[in-house]
C-alpha positions in Angstrom: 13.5 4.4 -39.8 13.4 8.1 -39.1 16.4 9.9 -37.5 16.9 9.4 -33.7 16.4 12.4 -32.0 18.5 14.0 -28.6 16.8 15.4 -26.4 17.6 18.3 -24.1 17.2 17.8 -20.2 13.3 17.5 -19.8 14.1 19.9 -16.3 16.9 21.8 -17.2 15.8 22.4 -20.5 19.4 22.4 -22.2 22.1 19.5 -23.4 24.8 22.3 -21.6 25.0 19.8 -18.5 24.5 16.2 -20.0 26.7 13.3 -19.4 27.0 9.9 -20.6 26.4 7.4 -17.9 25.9 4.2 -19.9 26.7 3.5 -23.9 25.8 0.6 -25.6 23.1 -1.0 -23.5 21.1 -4.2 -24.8 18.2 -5.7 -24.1 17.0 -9.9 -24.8 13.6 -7.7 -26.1 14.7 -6.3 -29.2 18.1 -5.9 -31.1 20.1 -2.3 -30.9 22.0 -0.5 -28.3 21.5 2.5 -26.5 22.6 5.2 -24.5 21.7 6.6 -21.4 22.8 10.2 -20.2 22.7 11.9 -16.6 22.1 16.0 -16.6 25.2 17.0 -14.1 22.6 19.9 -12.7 19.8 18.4 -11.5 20.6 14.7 -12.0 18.0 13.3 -14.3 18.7 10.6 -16.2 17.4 9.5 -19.7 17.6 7.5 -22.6 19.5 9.6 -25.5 19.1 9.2 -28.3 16.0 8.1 -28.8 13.1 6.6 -31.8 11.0 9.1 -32.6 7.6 9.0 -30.9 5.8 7.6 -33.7 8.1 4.7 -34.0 8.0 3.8 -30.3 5.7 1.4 -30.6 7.9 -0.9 -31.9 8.9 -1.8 -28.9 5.5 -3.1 -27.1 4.8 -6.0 -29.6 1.4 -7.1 -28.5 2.6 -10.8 -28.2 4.2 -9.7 -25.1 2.2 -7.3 -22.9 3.4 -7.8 -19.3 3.9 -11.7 -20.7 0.6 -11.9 -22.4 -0.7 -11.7 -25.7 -3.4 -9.7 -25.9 -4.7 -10.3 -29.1 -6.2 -13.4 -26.9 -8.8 -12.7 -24.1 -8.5 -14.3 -20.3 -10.5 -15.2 -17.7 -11.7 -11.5 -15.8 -12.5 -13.9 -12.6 -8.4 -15.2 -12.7 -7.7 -11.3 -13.7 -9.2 -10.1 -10.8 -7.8 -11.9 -8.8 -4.2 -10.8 -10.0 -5.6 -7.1 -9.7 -6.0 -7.7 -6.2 -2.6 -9.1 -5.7 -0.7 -6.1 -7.7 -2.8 -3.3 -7.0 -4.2 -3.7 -3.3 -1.1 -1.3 -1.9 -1.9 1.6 -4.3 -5.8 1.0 -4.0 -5.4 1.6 -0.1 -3.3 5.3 -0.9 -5.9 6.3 -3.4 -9.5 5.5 -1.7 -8.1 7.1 1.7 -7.8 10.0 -0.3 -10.5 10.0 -3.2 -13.7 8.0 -2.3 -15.5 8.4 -6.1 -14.9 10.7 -8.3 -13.6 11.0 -12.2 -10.2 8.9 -13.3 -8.3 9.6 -16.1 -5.4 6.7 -16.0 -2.8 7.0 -18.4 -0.9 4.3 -20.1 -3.9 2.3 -18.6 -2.6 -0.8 -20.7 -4.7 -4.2 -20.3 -7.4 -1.7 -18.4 -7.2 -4.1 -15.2 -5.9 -1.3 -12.9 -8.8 1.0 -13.6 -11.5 -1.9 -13.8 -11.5 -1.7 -10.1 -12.4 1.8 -10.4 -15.4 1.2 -12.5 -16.8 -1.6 -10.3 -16.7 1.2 -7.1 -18.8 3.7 -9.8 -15.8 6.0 -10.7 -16.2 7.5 -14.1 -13.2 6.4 -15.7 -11.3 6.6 -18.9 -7.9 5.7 -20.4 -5.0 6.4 -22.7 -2.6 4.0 -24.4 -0.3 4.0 -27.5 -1.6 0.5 -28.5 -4.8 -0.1 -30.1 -4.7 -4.0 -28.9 -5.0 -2.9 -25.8 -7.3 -0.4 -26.1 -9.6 -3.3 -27.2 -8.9 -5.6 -25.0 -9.4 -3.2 -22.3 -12.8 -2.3 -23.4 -14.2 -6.3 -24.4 -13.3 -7.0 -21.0 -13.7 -4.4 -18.7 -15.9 -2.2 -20.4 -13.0 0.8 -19.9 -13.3 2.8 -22.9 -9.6 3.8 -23.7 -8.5 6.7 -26.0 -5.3 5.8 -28.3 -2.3 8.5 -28.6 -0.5 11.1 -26.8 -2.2 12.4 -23.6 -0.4 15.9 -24.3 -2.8 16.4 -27.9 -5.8 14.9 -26.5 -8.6 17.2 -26.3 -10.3 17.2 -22.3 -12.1 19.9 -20.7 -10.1 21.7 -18.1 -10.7 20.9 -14.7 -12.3 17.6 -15.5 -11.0 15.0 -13.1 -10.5 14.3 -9.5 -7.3 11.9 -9.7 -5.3 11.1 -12.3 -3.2 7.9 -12.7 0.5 7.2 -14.2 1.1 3.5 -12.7 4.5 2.0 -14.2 3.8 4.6 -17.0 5.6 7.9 -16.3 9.1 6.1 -17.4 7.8 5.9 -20.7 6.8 9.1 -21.6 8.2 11.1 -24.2 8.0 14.5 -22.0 7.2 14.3 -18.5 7.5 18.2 -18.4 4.6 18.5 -20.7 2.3 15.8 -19.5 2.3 17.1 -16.0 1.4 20.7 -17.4 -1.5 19.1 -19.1 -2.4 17.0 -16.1 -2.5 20.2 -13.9 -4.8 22.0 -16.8 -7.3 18.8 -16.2 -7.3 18.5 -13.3 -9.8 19.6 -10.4 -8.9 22.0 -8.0 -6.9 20.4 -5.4 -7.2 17.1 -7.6 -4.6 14.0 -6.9 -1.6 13.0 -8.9 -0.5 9.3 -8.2 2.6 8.1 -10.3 4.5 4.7 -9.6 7.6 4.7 -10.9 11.2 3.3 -10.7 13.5 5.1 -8.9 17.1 5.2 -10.2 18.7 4.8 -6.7 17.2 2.0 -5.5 19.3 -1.1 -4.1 18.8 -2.8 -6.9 20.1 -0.1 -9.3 23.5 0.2 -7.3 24.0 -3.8 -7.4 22.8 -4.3 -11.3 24.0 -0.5 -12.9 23.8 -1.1 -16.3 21.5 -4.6 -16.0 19.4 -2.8 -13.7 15.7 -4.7 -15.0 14.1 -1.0 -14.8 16.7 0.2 -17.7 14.9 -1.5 -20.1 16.1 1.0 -23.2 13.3 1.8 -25.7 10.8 1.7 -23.5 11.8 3.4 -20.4 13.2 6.8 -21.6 13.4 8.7 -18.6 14.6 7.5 -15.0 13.5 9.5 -11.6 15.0 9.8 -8.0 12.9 11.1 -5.6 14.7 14.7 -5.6 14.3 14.4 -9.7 10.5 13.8 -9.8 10.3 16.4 -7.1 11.8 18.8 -8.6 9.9 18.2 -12.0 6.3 18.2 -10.4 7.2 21.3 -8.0 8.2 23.2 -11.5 4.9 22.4 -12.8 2.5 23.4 -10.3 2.2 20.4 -8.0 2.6 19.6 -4.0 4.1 16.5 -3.1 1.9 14.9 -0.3 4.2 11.8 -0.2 6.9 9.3 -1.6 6.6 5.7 -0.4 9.1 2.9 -0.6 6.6 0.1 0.4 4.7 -0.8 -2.8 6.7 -4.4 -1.4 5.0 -6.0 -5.1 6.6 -4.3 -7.2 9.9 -3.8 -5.0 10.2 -7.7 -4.9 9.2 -8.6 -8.4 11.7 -6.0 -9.4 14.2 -7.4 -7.5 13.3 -11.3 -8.6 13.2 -10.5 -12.2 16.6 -8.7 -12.5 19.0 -11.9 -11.2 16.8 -13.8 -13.4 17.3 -11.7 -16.5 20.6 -11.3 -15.4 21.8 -14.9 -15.7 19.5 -17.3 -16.9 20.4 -18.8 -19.9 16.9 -17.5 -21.4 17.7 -14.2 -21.6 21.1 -14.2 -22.9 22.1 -11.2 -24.6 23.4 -11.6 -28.2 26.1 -9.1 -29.4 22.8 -7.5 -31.4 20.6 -7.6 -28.9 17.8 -9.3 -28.6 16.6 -12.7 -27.2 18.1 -15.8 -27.8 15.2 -18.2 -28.3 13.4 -15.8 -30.5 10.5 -13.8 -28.9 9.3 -12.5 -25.7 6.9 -15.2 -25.3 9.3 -18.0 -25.5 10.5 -16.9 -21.7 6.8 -18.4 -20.9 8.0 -21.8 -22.2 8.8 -24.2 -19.1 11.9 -25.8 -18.7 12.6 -29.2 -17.7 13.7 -29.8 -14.1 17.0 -28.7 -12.7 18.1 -29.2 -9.1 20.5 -26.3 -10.0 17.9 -24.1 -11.5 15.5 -25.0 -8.2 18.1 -24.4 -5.7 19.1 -21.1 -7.8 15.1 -19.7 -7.7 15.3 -20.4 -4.1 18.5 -18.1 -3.9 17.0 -15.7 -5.7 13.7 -15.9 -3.9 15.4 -15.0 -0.7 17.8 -12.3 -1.7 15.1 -10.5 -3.1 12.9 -10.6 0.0 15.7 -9.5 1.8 16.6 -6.8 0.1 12.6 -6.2 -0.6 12.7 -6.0 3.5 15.5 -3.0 3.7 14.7 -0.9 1.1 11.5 0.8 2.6 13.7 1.5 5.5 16.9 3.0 3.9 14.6 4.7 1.0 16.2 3.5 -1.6 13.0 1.1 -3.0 13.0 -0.4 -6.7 9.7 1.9 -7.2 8.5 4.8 -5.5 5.1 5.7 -5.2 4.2 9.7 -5.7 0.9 11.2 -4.4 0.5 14.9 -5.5 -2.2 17.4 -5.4 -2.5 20.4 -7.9 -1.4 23.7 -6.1 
C-alpha cells in the first residue's frame, strides 16, 4: 500500500484553513477508518487523507456494483425498466434543454443511464475506473466506455454538447481539474449536469457522521450548493439551476441510511467492514419478522416525509446542477 496522501482544499487551494470535522469513520464496505475535514474559508468538505488514485479501486469490488455483480449479465428489458424508474427526473431536465447532440457521461458505470441516450441517436461515450463495467456496459448496451481518468484522456476540444457526472462527482479525485477539462470539451454554450449529494441535506443533520452519502473511500469530496457554486463559477461555468426534487434519489437516500444505520446487517465491527462478509450478502433475504416488517414500514414513512420537505426547505439528500460553459 502506497502512502496516503492530504490534499489541500480543491477551492482554496491551501491546508492554511482545514479542519477536522469527523475522525475515525467506518464503513460495513470495507475495513479502515477515515477522516473527513471542512476548509473554514469556503466550507468544502472532504475526505483526508486519502488512497492514492491508483489504489482507489479497491473500493468498487465488482461483486457489488449498486448491489449487482457485474461480472454476470441481466435482462436489458428488466434494466430498462429500472432506467425509467431512476432516471426519468433527470431525463426530463436534459431533453428540455438538449434534444440530440454528443454525450460524454463520466463515471457512466453499468452504461444504463446513457443507453437511453443511444436509443434517441445521441452519439455517446463513457468513462469508468473499472474495466468490468466498461464491459458490461458495452455487451449490453453497445456504449463504448473508455477506462481511466477523464483529466488524461485525450478528446478534441469543443467536442460535445452535454456532459454528464450522475452520482459521480463525489468521487473524483479533483473536481477543480475535471471541470477545467470539461469546459476545454465542451461546445460553446454546452451543458453541465452533475447529481450529487449535498452535505446539508436533512438527512445529513439527523445522521452526521452515519450520513449514507459519507460513504469514506469512495466519496472523497462533499458539496453544498454555495460549495459547488463556487467551484464551477471559478472554472468558467454559469449555473442555470440547483434542484432539490430528484424525489428518487432523495427517498432512497433517506430509506437506506436508517437501514444501514441499525439493521443488524450492517453492523460495524471495530475494523470496519461488514459483518456477514461481503456486500452481496446484504442481498440475502431474511426470514420473517413482525418487528423487522413494522420497522420497514417506519422507515418507509419517515423517509417519504422527510422526502416531502426537503424540496421545499432546500436542503435535499442530492441536488441536481445544470450548467452551461461561459
Amino acid at each position: 500500500m502506497s502512502k496516503w496522501e492530504k490534499p489541500d482544499c480543491n477551492i482554496c487551494n491551501t491546508k492554511k484553513y482545514l479542519r477536522i470535522l469527523w475522525r475515525g469513520v467506518t464503513t460495513w464496505e470495507h475495513p479502515g477508518k477515515f477522516n473527513f475535514v471542512r476548509c473554514t474559508n469556503c466550507g468544502l468538505v472532504f475526505q483526508s487523507p486519502r488512497a492514492p488514485f491508483k489504489e482507489a479501486v479497491q473500493y468498487y469490488p465488482s461483486q457489488a456494483y449498486w448491489g449487482r455483480d457485474v461480472t454476470k449479465f441481466e435482462n436489458t428489458k428488466k434494466l430498462k425498466e429500472e432506467r425509467e424508474r431512476a432516471y426519468s427526473f433527470l431525463y426530463k431536465g436534459i431533453f428540455k434543454r438538449k434534444k440530440t447532440g454528443s454525450v460524454l457521461d463520466i463515471g457512466s458505470g453499468l452504461g444504463l443511464f446513457l443507453s437511453k441516450f443511444k436509443e434517441k441517436k445521441w452519439s455517446v461515450i463513457g468513462t469508468d475506473i473499472s474495466s468490468d463495467v466498461a464491459k458490461y456496459s458495452q455487451k449490453l448496451f453497445g456504449v463504448k466506455v473508455v477506462i481511466g481518468d477523464v483529466i488524461k484522456m485525450k478528446f478534441e476540444n469543443k467536442s460535445f454538447d452535454l456532459i454528464t457526472l450522475n452520482g459521480v462527482f463525489e468521487h473524483i479525485y479533483d473536481p477543480a481539474s475535471t471541470l477545467k477539462k470539461c469546459r476545454q470539451i465542451l461546445k460553446e454554450n454546452g451543458l453541465l449536469v452533475m447529481a450529487i449529494p449535498n452535505i446539508e441535506s436533512l438527512g445529513y443533520k439527523i445522521h452526521q457522521k452515519n450520513w449514507y452519502h459519507l460513504q469514506p473511500g469512495r466519496h472523497i469530496y462533499h458539496f453544498s450548493p454555495k460549495t459547488i457554486v463556487m467551484l464551477l463559477k471559478k472554472e468558467g461555468f454559469r449555473v442555470l439551476q440547483i434542484s432539490h426534487a430528484y424525489k428518487v434519489h432523495n427517498y432512497y437516500s433517506l430509506y437506506e441510511n436508517i437501514r444501514f444505520r441499525f439493521s443488524p446487517k450492517f453492523v460495524k465491527k471495530n475494523s470496519g467492514g461488514l459483518k456477514m462478509g461481503t456486500a452481496i450478502d446484504t442481498l440475502k433475504p431474511r426470514s420473517y419478522s413482525l418487528i423487522n416488517e413494522a420497522g420497514k414500514y417506519a422507515t418507509h414513512l419517515f423517509a417519504e416525509i422527510l422526502c416531502f420537505i426537503e424540496p421545499i426547505v432546500k436542503r435535499s439528500e442530492v441536488i441536481t446542477v445544470y450548467a452551461e460553459k461561459k
